[in-house]
MARLUM-920410 format. One record per residue (C-alpha): residue number from 1; chain; y, z, x. Coordinates in steps of 0.02 Angstrom, whole numbers, always signed. Each point is the difference from the previous one (the first is absolute). Layout:
<rs>
{seq:NUM mol:A north:Y up:Z east:X}
...
</rs>
This chain:
<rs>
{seq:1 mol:A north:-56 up:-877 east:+265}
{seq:2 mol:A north:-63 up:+148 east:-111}
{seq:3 mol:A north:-149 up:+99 east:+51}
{seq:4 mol:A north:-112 up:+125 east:-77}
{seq:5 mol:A north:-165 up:+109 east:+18}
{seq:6 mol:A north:-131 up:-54 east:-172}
{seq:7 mol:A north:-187 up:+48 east:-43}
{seq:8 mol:A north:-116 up:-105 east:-76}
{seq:9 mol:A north:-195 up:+16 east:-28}
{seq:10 mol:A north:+18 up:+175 east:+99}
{seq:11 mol:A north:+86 up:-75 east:+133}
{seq:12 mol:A north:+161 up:+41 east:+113}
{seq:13 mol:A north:+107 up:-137 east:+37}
{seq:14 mol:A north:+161 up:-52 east:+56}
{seq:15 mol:A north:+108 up:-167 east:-11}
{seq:16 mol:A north:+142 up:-108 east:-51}
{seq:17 mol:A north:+48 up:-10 east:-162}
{seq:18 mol:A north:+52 up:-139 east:-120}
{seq:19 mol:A north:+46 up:-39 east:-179}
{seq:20 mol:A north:-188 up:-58 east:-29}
{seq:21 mol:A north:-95 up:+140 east:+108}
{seq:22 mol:A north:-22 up:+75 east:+138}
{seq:23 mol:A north:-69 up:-68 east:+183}
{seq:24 mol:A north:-108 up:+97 east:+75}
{seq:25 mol:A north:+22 up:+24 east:+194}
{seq:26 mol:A north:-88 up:+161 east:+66}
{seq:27 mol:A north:-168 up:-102 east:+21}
{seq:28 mol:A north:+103 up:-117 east:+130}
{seq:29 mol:A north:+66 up:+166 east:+106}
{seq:30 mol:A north:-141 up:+118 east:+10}
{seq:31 mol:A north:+69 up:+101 east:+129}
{seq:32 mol:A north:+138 up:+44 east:-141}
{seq:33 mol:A north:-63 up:+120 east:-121}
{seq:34 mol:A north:+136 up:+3 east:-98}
{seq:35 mol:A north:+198 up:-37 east:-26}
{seq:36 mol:A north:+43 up:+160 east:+89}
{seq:37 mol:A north:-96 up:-84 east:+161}
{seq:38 mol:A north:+84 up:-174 east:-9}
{seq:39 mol:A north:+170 up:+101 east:-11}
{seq:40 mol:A north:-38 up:+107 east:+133}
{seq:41 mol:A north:-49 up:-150 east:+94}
{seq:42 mol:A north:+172 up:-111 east:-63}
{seq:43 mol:A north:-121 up:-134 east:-73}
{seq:44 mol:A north:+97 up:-15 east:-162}
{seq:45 mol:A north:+23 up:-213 east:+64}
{seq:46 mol:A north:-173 up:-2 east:+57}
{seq:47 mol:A north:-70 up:+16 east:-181}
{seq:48 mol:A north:+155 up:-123 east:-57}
{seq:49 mol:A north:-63 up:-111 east:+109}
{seq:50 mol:A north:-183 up:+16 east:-46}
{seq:51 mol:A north:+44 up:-35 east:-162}
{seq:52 mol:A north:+97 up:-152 east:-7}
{seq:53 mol:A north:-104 up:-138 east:-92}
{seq:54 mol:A north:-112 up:+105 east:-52}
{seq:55 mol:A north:-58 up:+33 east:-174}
{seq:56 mol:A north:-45 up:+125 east:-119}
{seq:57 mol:A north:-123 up:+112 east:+34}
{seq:58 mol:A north:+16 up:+139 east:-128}
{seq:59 mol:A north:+89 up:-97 east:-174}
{seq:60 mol:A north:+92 up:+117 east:-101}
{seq:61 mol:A north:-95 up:+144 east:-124}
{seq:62 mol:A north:-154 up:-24 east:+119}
{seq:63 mol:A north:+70 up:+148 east:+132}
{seq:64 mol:A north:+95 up:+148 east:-35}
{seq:65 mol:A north:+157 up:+47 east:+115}
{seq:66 mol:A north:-24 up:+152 east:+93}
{seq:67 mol:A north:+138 up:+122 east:+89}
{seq:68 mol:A north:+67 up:-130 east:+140}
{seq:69 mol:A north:-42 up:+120 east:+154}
{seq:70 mol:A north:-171 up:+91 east:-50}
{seq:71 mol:A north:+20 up:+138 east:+126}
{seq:72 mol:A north:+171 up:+26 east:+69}
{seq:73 mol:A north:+7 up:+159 east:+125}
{seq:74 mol:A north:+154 up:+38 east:-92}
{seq:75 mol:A north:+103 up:-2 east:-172}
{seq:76 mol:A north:+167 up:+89 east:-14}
{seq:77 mol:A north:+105 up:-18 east:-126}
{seq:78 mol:A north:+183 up:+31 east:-9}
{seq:79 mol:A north:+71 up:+111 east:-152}
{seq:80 mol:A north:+166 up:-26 east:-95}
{seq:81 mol:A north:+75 up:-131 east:+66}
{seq:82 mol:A north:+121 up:-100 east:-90}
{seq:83 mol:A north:+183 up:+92 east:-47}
{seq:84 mol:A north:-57 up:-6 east:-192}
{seq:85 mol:A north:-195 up:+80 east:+24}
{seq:86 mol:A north:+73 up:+154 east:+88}
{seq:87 mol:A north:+146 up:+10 east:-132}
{seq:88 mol:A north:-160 up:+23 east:-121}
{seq:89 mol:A north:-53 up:+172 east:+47}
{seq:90 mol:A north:+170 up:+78 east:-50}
{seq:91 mol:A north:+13 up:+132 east:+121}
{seq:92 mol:A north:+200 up:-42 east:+66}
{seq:93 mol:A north:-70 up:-32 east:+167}
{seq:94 mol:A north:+72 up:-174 east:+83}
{seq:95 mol:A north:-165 up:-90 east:+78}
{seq:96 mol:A north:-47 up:+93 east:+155}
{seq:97 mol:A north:+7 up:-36 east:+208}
{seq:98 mol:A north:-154 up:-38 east:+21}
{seq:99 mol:A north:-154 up:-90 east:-112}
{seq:100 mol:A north:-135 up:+85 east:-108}
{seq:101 mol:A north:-177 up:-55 east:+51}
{seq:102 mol:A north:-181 up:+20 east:-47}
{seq:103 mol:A north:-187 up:-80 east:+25}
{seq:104 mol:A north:-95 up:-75 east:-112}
{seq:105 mol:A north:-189 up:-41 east:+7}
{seq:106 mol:A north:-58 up:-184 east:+19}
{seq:107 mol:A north:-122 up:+51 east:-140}
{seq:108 mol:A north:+142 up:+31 east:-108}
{seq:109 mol:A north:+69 up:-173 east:-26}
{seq:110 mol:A north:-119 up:-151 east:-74}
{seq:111 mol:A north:+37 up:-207 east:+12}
{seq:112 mol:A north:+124 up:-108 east:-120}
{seq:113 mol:A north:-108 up:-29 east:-145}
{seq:114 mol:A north:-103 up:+155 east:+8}
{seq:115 mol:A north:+22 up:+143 east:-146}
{seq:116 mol:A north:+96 up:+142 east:+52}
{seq:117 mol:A north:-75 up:+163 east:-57}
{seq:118 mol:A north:+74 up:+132 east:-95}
{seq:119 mol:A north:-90 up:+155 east:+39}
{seq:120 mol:A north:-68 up:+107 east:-135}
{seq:121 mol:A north:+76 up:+165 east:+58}
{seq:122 mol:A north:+192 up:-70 east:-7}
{seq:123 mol:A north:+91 up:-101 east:-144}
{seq:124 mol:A north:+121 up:-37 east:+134}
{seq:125 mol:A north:-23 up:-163 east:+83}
{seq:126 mol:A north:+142 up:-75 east:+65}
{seq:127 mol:A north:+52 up:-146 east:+83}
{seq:128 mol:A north:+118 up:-44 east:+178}
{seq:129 mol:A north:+52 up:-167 east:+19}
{seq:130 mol:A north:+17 up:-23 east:+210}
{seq:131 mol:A north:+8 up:-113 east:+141}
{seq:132 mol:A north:-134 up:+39 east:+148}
{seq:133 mol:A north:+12 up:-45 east:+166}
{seq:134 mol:A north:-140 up:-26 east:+122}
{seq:135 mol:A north:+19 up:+43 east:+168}
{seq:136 mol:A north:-76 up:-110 east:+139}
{seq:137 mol:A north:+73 up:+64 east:+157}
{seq:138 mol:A north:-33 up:+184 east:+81}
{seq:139 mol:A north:+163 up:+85 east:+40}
{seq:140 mol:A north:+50 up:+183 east:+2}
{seq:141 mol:A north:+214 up:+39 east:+7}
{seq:142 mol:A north:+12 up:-190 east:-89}
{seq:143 mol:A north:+189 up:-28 east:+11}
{seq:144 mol:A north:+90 up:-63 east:-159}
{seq:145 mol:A north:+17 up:-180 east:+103}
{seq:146 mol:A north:-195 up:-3 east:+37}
{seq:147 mol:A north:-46 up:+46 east:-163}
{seq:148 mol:A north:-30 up:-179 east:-67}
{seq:149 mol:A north:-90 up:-45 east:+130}
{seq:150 mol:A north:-137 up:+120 east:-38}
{seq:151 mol:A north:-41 up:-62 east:-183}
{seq:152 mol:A north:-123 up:-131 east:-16}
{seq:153 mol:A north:-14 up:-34 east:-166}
{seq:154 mol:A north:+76 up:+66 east:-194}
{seq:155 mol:A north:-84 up:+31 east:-147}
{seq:156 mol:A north:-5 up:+89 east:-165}
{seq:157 mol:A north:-10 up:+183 east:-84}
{seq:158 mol:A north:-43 up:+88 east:-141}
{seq:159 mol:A north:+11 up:+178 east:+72}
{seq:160 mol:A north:-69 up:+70 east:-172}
{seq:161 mol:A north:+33 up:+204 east:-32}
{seq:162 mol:A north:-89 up:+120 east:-87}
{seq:163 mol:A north:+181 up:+99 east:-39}
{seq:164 mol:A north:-76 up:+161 east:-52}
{seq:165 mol:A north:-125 up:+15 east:+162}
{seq:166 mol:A north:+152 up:-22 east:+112}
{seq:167 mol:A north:+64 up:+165 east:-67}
{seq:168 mol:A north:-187 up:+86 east:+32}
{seq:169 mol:A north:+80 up:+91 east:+153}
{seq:170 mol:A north:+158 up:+66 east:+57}
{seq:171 mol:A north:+50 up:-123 east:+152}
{seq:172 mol:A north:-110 up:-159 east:-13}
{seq:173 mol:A north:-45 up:-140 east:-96}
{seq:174 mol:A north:-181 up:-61 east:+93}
{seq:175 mol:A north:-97 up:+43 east:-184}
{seq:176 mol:A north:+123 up:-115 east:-123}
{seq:177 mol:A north:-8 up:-132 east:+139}
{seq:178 mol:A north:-174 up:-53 east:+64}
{seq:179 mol:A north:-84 up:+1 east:-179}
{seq:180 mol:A north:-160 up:-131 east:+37}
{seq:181 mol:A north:+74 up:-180 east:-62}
{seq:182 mol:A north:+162 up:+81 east:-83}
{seq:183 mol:A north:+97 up:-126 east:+110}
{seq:184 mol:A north:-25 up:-188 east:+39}
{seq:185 mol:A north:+84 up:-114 east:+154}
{seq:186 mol:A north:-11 up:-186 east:+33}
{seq:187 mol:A north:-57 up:-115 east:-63}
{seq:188 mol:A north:+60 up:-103 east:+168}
{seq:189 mol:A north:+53 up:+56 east:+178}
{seq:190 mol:A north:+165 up:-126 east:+16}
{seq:191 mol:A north:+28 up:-28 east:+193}
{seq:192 mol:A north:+164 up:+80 east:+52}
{seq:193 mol:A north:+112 up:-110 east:+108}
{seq:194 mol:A north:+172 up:+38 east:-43}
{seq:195 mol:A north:+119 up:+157 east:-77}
{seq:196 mol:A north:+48 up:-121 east:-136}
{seq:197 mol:A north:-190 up:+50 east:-89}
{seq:198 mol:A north:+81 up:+162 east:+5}
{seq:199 mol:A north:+175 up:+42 east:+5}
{seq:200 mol:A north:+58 up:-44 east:-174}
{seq:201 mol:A north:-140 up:-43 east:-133}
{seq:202 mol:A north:-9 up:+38 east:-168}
{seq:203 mol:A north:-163 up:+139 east:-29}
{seq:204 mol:A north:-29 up:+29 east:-194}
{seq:205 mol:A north:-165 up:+70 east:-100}
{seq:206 mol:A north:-24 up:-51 east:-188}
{seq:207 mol:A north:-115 up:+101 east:-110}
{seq:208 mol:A north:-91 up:-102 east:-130}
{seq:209 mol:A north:+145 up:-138 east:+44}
{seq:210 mol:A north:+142 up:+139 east:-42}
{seq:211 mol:A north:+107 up:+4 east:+171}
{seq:212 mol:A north:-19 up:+188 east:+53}
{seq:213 mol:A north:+47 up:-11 east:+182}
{seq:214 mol:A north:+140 up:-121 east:+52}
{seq:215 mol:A north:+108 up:+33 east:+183}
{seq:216 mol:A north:+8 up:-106 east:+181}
{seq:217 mol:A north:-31 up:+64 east:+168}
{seq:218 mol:A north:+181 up:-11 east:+63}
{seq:219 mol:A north:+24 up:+142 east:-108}
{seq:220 mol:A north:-123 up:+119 east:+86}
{seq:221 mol:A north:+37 up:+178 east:+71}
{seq:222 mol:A north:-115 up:-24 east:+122}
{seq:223 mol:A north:+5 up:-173 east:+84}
{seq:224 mol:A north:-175 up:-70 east:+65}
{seq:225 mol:A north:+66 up:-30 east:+159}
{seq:226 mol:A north:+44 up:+205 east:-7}
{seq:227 mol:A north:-173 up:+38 east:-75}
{seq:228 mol:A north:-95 up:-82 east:+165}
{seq:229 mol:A north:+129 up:+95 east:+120}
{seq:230 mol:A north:-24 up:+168 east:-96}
{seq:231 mol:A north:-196 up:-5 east:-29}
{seq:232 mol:A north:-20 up:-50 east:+182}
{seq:233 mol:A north:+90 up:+134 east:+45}
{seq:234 mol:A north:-156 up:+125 east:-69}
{seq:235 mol:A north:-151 up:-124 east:+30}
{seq:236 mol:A north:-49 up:-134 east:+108}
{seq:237 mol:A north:+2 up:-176 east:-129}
{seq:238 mol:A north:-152 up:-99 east:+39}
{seq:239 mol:A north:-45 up:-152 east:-78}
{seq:240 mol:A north:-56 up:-10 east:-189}
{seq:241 mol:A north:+97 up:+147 east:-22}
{seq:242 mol:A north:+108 up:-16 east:-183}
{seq:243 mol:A north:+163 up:+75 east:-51}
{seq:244 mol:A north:+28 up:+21 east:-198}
{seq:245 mol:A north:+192 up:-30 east:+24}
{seq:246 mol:A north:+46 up:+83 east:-169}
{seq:247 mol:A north:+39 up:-20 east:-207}
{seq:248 mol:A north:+138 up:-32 east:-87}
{seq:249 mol:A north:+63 up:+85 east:-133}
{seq:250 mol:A north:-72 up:-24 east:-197}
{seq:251 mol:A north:-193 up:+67 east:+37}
{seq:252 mol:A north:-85 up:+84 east:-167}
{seq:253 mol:A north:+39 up:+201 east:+37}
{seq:254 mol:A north:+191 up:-29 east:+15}
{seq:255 mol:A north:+26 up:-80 east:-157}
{seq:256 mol:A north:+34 up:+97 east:-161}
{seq:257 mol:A north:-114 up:+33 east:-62}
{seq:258 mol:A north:-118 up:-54 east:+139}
{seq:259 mol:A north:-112 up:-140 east:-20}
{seq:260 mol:A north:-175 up:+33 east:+91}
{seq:261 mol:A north:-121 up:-177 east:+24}
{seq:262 mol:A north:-137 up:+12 east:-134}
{seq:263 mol:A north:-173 up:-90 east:+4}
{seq:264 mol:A north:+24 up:-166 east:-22}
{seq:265 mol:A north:+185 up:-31 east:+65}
{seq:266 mol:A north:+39 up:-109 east:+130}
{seq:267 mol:A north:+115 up:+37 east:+141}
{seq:268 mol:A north:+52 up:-168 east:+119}
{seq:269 mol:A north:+106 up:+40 east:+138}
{seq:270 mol:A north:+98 up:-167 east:+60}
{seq:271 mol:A north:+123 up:-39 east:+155}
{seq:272 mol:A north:+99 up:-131 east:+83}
{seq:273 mol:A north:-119 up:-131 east:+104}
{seq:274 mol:A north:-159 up:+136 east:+0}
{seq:275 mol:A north:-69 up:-32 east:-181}
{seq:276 mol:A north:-65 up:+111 east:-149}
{seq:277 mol:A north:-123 up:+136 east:+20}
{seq:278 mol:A north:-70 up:+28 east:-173}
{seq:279 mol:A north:-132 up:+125 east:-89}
{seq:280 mol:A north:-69 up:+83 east:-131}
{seq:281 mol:A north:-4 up:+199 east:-50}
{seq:282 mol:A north:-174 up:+37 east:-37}
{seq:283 mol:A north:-71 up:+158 east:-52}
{seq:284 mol:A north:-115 up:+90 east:+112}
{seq:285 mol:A north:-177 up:+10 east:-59}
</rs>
């Protein structure tokens, strides 16, 4: 069963989803604020089973999906991390020991559906296809082996880049990367249960249907289960944390010439048994 946080008539909700709609369930668990609650309290099957037979609540173009967790304690995101992305910067060096990581803002990324907005200071919108994982354990010095065990659900990424405000300082890249609704994630949290949802799927982004971004997650520098063991390392993982697990290669700057998003394109970001995540580049106003 898919789930997913939606608004409608002002309102926060959050339910299971189907073809026709969504089902709304946070009336029915009060004492659940919000996804990030029912994860941290492993209640995933309690809102599968509060929805079975039940029907729609919210149909389809009468809500609008919102970011799955609203206010995760934590977003890191994992940099250059499939053998062709880091062969991109063309600076001779192999990929390195250890993983590149920053924050981003939850204010930063919008819901599936939702315009993406290209900021008037920048022409340089770009897009990330990724795979996010959701943890729903705490853990601190997670071992590769435990690592699975610690996700509670998948979803989807657009970790959108303002290229020239990641150059705005010498060392980081916070500016480029928390842009207010330059990114997007969803539209559904996907229950993890096995490393089959993860191991080897095909990740690809298409840009106005062209295919952009096309790779798997075999191929990644960086394995998630080496992501959880290294971030827990630094920081204690609580649940409705998210890990951005990376981008392949074939985003707008490295082509030649590059190819920025423009208002009015449309970037969908699609994998393997999680779904498509799709929006539009608006203009800001």
């Amino acid at each position: 069963m898919r789930f997913a946080t939606f608004s409608a008539d002002n309102q926060l909700f959050y339910g299971a989803a189907t073809e026709e709609g969504m089902i709304a369930l946070s009336m029915e668990f009060p004492k659940w604020q919000s996804l990030r609650e029912v994860i941290e309290n492993q209640a995933l099957s309690e809102l599968e089973n509060a929805a079975a037979g039940r029907g729609i609540t919210h149909p389809r173009g009468k809500f609008d999906f919102e970011i799955p967790i609203p206010a995760p304690e934590k977003i890191i995101c994992v940099g250059v991390n499939f053998p062709d992305r880091n062969a991109e910067y063309k600076d001779g060096q192999e990929a390195p020991a250890n993983m590149s990581l920053f924050v981003r803002f939850p204010r930063s990324f919008t819901g599936h559906g939702r315009p993406l907005i290209k900021p008037h200071v920048s022409d340089q919108l770009d897009y990330e296809g990724e795979i996010a994982v959701i943890i729903g354990k705490t853990g601190r010095y997670i071992s590769q082996n435990e690592a699975y065990h610690h996700i509670a659900a998948i979803t989807l990424c657009n970790e959108g880049t303002l290229r020239d405000w990641v150059r705005h300082a010498k060392f980081n890249v916070t500016q480029g990367k928390n842009f207010d609704n330059s990114g997007a994630m969803g539209p559904y949290l996907i229950p993890f249960t096995s490393g089959d949802q993860l191991n080897d799927i095909r990740l690809c982004t298409k840009v106005n249907g062209e295919l952009r971004q096309d790779d798997r997650t075999s191929r990644m520098i960086f394995p998630i289960r080496r992501q959880i063991e290294y971030i827990s390392t630094f920081t204690t993982l609580v649940p409705g944390d998210i890990i951005v697990t990376g981008t392949p290669t074939g985003a707008g700057a490295r082509l030649d010439p590059p190819v920025y998003l423009k208002h009015g394109d449309v970037v969908e970001i699609e994998a393997e048994g999680i779904g498509t995540l799709i929006n539009r580049v608006e203009n800001e106003t």
